[in-house]
SEKEMAR-843113 format. One line per 8 residues: number of its first residue (from 1); their letters; for each residue x, y, z of N, C-alpha, C, CB. Coordinates in steps of 0.05 Angstrom, whole numbers, plus 32768, in hexadecimal, padded with zeros to 4 digits. Glycine has a CB too. Layout:
BEGIN
NUM> a> X,Y,Z,X,Y,Z,X,Y,Z,X,Y,Z  ...
END
This chain:
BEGIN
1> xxxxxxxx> 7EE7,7FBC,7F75,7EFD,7FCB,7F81,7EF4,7FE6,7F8C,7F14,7FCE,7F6D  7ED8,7FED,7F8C,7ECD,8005,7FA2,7EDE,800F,7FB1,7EBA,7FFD,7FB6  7EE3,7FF6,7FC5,7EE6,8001,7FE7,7EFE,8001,7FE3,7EDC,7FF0,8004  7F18,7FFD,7FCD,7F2F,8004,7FD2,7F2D,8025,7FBE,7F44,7FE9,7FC9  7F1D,801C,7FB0,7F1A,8042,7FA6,7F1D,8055,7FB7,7EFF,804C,7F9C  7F0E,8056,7FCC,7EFC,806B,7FD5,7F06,8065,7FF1,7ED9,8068,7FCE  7F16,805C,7FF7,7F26,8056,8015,7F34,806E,801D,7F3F,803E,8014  7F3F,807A,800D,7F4C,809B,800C,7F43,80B6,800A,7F59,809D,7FFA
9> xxxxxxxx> 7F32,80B3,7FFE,7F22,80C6,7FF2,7F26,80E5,8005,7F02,80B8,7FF3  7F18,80DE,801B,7F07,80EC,802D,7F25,80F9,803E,7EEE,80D5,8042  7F41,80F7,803F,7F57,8101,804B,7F65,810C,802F,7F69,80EB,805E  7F65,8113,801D,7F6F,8122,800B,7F8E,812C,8010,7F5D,8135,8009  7F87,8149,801E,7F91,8159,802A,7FA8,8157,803D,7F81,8163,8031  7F9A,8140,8048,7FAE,8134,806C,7FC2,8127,805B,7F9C,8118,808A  7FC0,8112,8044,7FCC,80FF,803C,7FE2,810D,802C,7FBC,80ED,802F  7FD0,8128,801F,7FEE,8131,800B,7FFF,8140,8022,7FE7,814D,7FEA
17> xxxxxxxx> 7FF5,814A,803F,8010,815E,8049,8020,8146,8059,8006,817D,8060  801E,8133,8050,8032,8123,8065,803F,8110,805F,8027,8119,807A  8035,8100,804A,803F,80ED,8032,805C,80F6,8028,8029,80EE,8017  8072,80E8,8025,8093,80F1,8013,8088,80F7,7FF6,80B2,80D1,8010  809B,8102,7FF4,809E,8106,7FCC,80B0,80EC,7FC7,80B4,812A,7FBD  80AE,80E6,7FA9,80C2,80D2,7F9C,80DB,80D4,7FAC,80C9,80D7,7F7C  80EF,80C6,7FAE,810A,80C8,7FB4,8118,80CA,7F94,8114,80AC,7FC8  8127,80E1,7F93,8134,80F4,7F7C,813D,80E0,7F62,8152,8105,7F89
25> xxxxxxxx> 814D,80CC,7F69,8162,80C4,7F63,8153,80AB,7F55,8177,80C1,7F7A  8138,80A8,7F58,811C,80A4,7F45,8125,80A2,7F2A,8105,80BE,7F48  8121,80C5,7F28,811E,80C4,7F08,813D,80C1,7EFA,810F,80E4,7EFC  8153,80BF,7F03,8163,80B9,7EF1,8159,809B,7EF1,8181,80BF,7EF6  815F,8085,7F0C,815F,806D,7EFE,814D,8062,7EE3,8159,805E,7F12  812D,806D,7EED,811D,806A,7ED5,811F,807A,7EBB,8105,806E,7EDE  812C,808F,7EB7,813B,8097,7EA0,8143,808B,7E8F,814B,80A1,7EA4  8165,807D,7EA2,816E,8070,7E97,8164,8052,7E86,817B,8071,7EA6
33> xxxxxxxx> 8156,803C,7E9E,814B,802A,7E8D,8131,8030,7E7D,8146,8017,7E9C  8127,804E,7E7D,811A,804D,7E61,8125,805A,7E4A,8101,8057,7E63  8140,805B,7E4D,8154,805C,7E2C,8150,807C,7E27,8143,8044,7E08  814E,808E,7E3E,8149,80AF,7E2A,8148,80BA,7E43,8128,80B8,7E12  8150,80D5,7E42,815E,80EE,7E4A,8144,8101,7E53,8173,80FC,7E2F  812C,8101,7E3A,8112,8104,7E4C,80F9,80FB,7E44,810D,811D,7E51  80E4,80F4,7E46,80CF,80E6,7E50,80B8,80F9,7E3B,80CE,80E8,7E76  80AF,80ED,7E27,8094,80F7,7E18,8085,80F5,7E2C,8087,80E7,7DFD
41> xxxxxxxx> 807A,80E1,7E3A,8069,80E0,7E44,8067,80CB,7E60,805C,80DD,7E31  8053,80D5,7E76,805E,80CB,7E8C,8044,80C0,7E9E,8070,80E2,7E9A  8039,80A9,7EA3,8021,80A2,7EAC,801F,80A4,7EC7,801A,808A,7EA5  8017,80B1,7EDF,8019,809C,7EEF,8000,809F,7F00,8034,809B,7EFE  7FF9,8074,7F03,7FE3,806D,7F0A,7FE0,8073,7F2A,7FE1,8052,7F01  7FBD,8076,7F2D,7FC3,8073,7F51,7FC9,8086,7F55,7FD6,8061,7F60  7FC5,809E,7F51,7FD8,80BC,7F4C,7FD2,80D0,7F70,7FC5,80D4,7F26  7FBF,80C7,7F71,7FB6,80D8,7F91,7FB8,80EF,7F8D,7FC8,80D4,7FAD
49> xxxxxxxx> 7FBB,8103,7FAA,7FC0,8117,7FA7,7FD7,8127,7F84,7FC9,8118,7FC3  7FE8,8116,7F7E,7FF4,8128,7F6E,8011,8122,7F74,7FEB,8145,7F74  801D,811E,7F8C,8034,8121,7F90,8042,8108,7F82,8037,8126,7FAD  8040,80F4,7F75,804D,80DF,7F6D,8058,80ED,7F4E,803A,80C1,7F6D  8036,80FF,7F46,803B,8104,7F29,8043,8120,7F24,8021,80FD,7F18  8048,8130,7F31,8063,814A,7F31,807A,813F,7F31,8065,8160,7F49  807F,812B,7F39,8092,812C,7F36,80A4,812A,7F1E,8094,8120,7F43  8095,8126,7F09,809F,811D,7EF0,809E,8131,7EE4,8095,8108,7EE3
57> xxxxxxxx> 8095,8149,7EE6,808C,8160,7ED4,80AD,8174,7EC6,8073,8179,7EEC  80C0,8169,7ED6,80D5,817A,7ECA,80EC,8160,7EB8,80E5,818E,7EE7  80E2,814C,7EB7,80EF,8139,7EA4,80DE,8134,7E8D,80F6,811E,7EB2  80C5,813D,7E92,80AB,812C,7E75,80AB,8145,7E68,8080,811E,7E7F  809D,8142,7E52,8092,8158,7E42,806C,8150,7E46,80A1,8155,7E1B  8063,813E,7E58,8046,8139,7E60,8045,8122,7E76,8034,8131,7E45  8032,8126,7E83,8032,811B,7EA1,8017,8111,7EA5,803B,8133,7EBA  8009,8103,7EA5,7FF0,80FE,7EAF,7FF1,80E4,7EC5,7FDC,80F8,7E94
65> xxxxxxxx> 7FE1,80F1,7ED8,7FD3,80DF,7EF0,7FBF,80D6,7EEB,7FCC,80EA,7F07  7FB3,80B5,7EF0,7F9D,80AD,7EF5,7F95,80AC,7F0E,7F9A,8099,7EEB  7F7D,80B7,7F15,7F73,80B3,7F2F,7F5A,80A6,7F39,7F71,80C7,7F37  7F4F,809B,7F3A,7F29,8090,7F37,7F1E,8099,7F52,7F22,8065,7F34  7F2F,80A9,7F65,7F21,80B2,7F7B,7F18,80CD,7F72,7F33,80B2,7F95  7F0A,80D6,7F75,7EFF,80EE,7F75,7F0F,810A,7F80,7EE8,80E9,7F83  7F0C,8105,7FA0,7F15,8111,7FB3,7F37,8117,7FB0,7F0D,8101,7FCB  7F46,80FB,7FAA,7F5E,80FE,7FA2,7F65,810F,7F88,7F66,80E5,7F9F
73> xxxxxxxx> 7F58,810C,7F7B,7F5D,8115,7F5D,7F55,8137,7F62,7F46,8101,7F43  7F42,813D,7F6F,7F3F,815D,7F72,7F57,816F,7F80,7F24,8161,7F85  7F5D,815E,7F8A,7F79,8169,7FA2,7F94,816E,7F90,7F84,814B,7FBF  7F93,8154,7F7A,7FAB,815A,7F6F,7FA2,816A,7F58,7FBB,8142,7F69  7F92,816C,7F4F,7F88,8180,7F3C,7F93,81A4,7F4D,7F60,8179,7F38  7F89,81A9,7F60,7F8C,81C7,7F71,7FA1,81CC,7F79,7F7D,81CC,7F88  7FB2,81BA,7F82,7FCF,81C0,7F83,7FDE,81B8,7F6D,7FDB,81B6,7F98  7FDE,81B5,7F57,7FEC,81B9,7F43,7FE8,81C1,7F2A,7FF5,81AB,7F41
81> xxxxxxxx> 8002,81D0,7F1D,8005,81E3,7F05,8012,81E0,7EF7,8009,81F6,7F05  8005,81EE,7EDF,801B,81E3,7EBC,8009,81D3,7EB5,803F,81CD,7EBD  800B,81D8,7E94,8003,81C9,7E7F,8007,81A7,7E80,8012,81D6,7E68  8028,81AB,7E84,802F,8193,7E7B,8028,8178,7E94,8050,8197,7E73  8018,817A,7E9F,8007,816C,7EB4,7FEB,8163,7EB8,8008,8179,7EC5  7FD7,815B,7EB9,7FBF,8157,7EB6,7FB8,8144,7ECF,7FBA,814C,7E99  7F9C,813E,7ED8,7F96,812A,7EEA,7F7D,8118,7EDA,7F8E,8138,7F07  7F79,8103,7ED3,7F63,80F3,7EC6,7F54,80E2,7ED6,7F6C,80E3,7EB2
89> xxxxxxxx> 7F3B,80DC,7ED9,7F30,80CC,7EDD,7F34,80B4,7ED4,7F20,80D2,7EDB  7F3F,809A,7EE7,7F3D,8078,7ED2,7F4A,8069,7EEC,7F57,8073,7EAA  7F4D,8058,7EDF,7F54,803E,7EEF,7F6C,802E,7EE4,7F3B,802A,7EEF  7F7D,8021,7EF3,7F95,8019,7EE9,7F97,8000,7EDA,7FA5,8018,7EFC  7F72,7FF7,7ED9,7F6F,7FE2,7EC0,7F64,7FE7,7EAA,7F62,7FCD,7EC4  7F5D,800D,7EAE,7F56,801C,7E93,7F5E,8035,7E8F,7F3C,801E,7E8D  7F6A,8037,7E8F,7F79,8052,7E8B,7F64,8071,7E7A,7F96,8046,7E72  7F61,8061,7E67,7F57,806E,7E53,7F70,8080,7E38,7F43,8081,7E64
97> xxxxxxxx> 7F89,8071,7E3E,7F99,8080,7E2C,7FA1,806A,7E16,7FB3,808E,7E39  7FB4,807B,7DFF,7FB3,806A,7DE8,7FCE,8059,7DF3,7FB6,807B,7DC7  7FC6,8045,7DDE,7FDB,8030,7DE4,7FF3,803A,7DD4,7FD2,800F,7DDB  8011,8032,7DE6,8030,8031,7DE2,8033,8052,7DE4,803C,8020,7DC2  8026,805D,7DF5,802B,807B,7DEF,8040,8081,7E09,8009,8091,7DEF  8041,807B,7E1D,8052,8078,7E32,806F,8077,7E32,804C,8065,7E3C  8082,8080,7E3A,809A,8080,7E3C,80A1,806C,7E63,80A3,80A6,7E38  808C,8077,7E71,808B,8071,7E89,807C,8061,7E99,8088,8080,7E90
105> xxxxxxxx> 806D,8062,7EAA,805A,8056,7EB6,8064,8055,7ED6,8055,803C,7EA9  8051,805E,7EE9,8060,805D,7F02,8045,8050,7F0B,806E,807B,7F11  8044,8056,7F26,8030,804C,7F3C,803D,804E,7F4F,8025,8032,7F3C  8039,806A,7F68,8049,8065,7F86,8035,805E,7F9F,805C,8083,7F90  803A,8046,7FAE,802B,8048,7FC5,800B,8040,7FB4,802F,8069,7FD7  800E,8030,7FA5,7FE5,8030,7F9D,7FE5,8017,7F8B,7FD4,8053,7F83  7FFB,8001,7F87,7FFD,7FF0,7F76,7FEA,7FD6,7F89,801E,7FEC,7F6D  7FF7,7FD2,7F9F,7FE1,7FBD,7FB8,7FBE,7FC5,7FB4,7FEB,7FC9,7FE1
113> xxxxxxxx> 7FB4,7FD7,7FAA,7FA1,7FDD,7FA1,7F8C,7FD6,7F8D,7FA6,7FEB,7FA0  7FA5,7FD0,7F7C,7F9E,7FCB,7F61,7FA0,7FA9,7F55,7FB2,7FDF,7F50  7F88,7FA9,7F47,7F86,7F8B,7F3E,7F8B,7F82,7F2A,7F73,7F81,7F3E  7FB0,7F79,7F2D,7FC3,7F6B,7F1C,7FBD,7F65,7F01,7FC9,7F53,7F26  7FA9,7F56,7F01,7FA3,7F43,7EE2,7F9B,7F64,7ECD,7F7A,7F22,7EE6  7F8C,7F6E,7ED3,7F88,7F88,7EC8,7F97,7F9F,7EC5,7F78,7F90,7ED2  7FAB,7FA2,7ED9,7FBC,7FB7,7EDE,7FD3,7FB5,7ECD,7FC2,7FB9,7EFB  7FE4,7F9D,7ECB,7FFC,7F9F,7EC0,7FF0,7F9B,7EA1,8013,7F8A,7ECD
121> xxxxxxxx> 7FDF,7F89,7E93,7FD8,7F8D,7E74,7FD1,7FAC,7E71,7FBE,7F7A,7E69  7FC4,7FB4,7E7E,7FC4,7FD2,7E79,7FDC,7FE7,7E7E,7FAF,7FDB,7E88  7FED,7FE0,7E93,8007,7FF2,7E89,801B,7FEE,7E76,8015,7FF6,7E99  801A,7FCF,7E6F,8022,7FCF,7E5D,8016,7FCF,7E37,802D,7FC1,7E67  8001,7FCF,7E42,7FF2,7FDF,7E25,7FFF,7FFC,7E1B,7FCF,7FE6,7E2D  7FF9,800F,7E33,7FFF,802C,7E2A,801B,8032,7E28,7FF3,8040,7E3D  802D,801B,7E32,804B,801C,7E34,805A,8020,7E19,8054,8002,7E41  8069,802C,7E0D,806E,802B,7DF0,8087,800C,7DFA,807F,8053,7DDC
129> xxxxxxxx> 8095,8006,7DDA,80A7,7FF4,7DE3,80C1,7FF8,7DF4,80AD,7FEA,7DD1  80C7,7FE7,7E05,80E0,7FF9,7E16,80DD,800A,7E26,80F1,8007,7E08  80C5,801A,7E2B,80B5,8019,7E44,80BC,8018,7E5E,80A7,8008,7E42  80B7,8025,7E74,80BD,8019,7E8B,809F,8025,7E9F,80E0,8023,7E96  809B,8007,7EAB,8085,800D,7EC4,8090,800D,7EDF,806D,7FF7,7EC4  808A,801F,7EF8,809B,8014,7F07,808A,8024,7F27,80BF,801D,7EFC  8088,800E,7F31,8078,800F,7F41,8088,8011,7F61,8065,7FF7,7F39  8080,8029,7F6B,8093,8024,7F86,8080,8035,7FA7,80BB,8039,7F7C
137> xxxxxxxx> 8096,8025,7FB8,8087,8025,7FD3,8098,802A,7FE7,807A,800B,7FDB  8099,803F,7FFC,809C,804D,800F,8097,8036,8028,8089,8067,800C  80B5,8025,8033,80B5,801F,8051,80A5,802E,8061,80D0,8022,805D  8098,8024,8073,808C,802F,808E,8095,8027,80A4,8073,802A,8091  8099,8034,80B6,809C,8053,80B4,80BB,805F,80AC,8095,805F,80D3  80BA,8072,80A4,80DA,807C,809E,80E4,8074,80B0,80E2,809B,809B  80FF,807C,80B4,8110,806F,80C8,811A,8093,80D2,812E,8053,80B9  8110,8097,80EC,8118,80B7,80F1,812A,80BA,8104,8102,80CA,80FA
145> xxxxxxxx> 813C,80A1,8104,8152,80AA,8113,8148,80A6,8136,815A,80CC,8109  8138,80A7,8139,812F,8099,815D,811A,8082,815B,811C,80B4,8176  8129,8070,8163,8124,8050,815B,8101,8056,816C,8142,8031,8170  8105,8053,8185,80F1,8057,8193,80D6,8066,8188,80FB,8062,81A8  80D9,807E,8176,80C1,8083,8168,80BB,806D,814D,80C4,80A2,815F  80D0,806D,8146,80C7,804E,812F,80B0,8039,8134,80DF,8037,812F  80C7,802E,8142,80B4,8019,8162,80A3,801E,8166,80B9,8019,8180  809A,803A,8168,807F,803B,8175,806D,803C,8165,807B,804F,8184
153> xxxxxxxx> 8074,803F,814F,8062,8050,8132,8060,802C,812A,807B,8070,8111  8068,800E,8128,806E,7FF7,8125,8055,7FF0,8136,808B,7FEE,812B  8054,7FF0,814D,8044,7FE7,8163,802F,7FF3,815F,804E,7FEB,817C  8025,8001,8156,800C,8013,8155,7FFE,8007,8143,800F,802F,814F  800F,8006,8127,8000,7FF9,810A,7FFF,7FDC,8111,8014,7FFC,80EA  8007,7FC3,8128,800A,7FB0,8128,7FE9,7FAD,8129,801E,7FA8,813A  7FD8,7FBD,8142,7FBE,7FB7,814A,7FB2,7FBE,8137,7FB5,7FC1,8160  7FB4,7FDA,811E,7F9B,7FE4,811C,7FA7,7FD2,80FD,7F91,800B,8121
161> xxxxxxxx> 7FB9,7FCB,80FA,7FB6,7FB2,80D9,7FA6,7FA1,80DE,7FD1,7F9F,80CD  7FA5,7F93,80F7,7F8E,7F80,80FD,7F75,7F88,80FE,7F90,7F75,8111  7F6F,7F94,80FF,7F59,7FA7,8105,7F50,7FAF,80EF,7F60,7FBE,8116  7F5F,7FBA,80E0,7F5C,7FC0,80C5,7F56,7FAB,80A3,7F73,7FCD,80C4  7F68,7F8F,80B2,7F62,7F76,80A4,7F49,7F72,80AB,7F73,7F60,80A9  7F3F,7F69,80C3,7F22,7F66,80C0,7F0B,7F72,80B4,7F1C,7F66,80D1  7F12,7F93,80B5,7EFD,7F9E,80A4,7EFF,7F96,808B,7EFB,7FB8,80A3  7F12,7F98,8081,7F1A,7F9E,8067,7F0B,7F83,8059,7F3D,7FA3,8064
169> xxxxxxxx> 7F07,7F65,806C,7EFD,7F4C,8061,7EE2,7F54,805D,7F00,7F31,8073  7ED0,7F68,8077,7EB4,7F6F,8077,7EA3,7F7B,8061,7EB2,7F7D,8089  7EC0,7F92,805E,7EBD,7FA0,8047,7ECA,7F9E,8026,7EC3,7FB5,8051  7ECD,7F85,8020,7ED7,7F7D,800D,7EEC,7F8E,7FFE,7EC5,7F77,8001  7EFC,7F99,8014,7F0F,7FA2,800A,7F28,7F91,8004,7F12,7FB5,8018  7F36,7F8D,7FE7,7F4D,7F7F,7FEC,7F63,7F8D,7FDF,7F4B,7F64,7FE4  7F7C,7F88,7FF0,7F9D,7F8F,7FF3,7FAA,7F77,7FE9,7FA9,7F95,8014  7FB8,7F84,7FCF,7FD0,7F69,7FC9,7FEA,7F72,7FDA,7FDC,7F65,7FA1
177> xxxxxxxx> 7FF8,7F56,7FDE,800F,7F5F,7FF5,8027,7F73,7FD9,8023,7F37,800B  8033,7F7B,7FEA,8046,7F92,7FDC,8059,7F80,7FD8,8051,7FAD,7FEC  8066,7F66,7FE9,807A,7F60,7FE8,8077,7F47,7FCB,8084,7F5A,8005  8063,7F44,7FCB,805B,7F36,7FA7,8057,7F43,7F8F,8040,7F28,7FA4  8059,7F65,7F93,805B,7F72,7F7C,806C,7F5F,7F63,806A,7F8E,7F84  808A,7F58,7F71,8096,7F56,7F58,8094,7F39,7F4F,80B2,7F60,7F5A  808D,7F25,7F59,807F,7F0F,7F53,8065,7F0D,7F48,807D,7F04,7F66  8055,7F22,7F4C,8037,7F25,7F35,8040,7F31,7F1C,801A,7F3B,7F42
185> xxxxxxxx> 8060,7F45,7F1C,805F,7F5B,7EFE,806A,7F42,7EEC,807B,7F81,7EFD  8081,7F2D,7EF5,8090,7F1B,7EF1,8077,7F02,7EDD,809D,7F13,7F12  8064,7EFC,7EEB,804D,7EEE,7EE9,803D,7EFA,7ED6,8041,7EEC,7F00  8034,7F12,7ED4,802A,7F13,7EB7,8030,7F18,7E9D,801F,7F1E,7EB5  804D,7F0E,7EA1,8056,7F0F,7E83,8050,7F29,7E74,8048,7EFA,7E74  8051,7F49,7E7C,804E,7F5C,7E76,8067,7F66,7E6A,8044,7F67,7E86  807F,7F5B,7E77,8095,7F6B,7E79,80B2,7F5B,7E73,8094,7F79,7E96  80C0,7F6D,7E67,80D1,7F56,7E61,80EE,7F54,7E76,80D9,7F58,7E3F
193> xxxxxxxx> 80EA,7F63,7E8B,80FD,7F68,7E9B,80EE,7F70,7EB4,8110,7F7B,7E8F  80FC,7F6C,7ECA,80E9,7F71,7EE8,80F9,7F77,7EF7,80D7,7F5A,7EF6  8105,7F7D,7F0A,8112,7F81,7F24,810A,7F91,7F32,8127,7F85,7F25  8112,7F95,7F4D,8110,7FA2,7F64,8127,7FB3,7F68,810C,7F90,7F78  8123,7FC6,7F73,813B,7FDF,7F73,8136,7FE9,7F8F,8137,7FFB,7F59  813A,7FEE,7FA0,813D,8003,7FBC,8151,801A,7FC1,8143,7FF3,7FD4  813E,8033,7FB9,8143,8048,7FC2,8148,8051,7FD3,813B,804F,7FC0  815A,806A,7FDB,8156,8076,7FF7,8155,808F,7FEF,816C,8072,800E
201> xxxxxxxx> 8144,8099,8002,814B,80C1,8008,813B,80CB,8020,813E,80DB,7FE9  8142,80DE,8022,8139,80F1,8046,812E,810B,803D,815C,80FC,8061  8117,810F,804A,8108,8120,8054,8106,8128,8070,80F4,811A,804E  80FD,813F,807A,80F7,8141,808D,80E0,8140,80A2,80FE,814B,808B  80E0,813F,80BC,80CC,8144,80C8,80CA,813F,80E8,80BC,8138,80BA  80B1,8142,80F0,80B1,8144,810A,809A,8132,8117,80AF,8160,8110  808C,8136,8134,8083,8122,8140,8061,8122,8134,808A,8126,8160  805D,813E,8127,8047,814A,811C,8045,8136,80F8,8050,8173,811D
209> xxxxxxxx> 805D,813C,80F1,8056,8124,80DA,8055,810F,80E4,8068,8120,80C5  8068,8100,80F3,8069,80E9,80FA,8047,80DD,8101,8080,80E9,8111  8036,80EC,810B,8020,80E0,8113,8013,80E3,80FE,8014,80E8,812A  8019,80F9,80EE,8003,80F6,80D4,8007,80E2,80C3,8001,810E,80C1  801D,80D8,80BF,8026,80C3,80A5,8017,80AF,80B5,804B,80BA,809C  800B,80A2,80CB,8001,8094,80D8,7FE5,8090,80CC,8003,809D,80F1  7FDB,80AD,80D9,7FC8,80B9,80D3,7FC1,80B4,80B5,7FCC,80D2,80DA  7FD2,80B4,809D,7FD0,80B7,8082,7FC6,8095,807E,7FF0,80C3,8072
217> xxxxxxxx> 7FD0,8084,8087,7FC7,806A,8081,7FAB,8069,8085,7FD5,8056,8091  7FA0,8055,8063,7F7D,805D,8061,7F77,804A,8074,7F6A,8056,8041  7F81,8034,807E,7F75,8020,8093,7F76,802A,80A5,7F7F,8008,8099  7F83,8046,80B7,7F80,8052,80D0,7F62,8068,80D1,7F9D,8062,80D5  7F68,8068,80B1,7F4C,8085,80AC,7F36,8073,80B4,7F45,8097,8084  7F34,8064,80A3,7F19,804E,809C,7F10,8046,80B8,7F23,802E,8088  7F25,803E,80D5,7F1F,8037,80E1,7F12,804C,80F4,7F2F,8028,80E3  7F20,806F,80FD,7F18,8078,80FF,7EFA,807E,80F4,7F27,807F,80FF
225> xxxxxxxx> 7EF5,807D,80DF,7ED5,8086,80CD,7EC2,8071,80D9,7ED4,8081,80A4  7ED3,805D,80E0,7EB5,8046,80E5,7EAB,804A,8105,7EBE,801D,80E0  7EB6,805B,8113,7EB3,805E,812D,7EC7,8057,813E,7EA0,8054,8135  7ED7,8052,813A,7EF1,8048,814E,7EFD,8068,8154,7F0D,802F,813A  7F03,8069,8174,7F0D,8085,8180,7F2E,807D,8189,7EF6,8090,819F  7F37,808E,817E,7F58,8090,8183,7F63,8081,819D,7F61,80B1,8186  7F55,8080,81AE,7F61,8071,81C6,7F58,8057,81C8,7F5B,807E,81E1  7F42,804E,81B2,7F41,8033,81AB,7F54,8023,819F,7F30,8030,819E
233> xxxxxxxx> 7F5C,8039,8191,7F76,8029,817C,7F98,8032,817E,7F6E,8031,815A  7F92,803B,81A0,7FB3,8043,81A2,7FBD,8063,8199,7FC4,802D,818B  7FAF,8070,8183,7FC4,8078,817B,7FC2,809A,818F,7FC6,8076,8157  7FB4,809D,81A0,7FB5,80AE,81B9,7FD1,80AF,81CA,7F9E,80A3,81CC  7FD3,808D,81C6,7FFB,8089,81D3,8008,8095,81BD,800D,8062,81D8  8005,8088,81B2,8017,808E,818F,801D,80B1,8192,7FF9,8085,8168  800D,80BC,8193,8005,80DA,818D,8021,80E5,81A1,7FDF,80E5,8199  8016,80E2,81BC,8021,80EA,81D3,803F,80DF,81D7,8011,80E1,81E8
241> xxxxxxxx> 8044,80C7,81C7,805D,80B6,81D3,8076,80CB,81B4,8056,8081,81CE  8066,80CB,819D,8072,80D7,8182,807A,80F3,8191,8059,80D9,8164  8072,80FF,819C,8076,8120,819D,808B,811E,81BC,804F,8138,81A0  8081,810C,81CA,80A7,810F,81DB,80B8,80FB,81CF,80AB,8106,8203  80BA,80EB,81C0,80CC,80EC,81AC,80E2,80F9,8193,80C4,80E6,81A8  80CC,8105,8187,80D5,810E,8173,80CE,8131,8177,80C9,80FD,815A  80C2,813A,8182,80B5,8152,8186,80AD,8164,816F,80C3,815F,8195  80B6,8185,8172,80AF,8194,8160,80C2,819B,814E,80A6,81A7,816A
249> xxxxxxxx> 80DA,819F,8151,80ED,8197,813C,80F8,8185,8122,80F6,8195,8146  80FC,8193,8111,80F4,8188,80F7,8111,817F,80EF,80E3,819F,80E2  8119,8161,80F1,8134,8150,80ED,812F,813C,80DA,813E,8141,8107  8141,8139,80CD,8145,8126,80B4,8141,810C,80BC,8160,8127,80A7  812F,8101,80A2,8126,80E8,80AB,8137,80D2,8095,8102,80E7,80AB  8132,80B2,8094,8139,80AC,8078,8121,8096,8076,815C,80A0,8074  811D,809B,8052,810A,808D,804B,8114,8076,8032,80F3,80A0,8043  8106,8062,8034,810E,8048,8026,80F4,8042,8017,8118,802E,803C
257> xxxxxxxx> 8105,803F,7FF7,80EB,8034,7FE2,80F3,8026,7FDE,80E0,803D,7FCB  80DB,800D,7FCA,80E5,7FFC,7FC3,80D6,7FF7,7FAA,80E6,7FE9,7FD6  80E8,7FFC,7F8F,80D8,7FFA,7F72,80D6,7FE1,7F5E,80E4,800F,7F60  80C7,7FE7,7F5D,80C8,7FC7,7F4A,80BA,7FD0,7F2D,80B0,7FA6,7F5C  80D1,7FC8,7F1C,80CC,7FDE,7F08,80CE,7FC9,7EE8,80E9,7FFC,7F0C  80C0,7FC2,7ED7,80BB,7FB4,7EC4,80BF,7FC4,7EA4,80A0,7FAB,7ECC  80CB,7FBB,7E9B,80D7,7FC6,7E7E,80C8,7FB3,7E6A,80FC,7FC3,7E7A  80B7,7FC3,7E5C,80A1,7FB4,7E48,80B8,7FAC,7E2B,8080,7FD0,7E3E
END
């Protein structure tokens, strides 16, 4: 699992200013189905820059991110503060923490990454009983209110996913589909409860994010890095077609998750 390690690495910075935060309304649901008001302790795998795992810092009394990228893990280390937070080196089939110590367990945007048979015995190792793991994923692209930049941001990822599937066979990189998350948590008998939940909430932004969240996808970086030039892969239209669209003005967008969340 190298080349899905290290697929990110090298955009740090680009990925945390353009990427959403959780949608709010998050931490009550997972509150609630983990039976308490606040959170000893709060895992979350796949941690990247940081922004999945602040978010928990004013419901936990401790917060730790796993990260196994390097690059990722330094970024969220420099932009964030307080005790009650930490960033660790590991992998989401080793954590390195004690078992049932967890109240939580998350994973946003980094579960397709990760290799199932290993991942869920291990969250649910560190999971105490009653537990909740809950793994969730950000629609692409938000929906910003002008169909036509949608569309366009749709048509762009159509070529460079192909494009990006082929490498990814060259380079033995492999992606589990997202839409089997809850059919693999279901399947390993980790959990004694499973469903799917969809979120909503809005952020803002403009034609300047709009190309970076583009931009933020590691199959557009990767493809860029291997020599492919922006007008090979479209997104020169993309660029130009996003900014008389949506321009410089900064308008509410809406974003759609989708969690699939397992109670040990």
């Amino acid at each position: 699992m190298e080349g899905n390690i290290e697929r990110f690495g090298e955009f740090a910075k680009d990925y945390h200013s353009v990427r959403p935060s959780p949608p709010a309304i998050l931490k009550s649901i997972l509150l609630e189905l983990a039976k308490t008001a606040r959170l000893k302790l709060v895992v979350d795998i796949g941690s990247g820059t940081g922004l999945s795992t602040r978010y928990w810092v004013d419901v936990a009394d401790r917060v730790i991110g796993i990260e196994p990228n390097d690059n990722m893990r330094s970024q969220a280390t420099a932009t964030t503060h307080g005790q009650a937070i930490e960033f660790r080196k590991g992998l989401s089939s080793d954590t390195g923490l004690q078992a049932g110590t967890a109240d939580l367990v998350t994973c946003s945007q980094a579960l397709h990454w990760m290799e199932p048979k290993g991942t869920f015995p291990e969250v649910a190792r560190i999971l105490r009983a009653g537990g909740v793991f809950a793994a969730y994923d950000y629609d692409w692209p938000p929906t910003t209110g002008v169909w036509e930049a949608d569309q366009a941001y749709v048509e762009c990822m159509k070529g460079l996913d192909e494009l990006e599937r082929k490498r990814s066979a060259e380079h033995m990189v492999h992606k589990w589909e997202k839409h089997e998350h809850l059919g693999r948590m279901e399947e390993s008998k980790c959990f004694r409860f499973t469903k799917e939940i969809v979120v909503h909430h809005t952020e803002t932004g403009n034609a300047e994010r709009f190309i970076g969240i583009l931009l933020s996808q590691g199959g557009v970086r990767l493809l860029l890095k291997s020599g492919y030039k922006e007008q090979q892969l479209g997104i020169d239209k993309f660029r130009d077609r996003c900014r008389d669209l949506l321009g410089e003005k900064q308008k509410e967008w809406y974003w759609s998750s989708r969690v699939r969340v397992g109670v040990k």
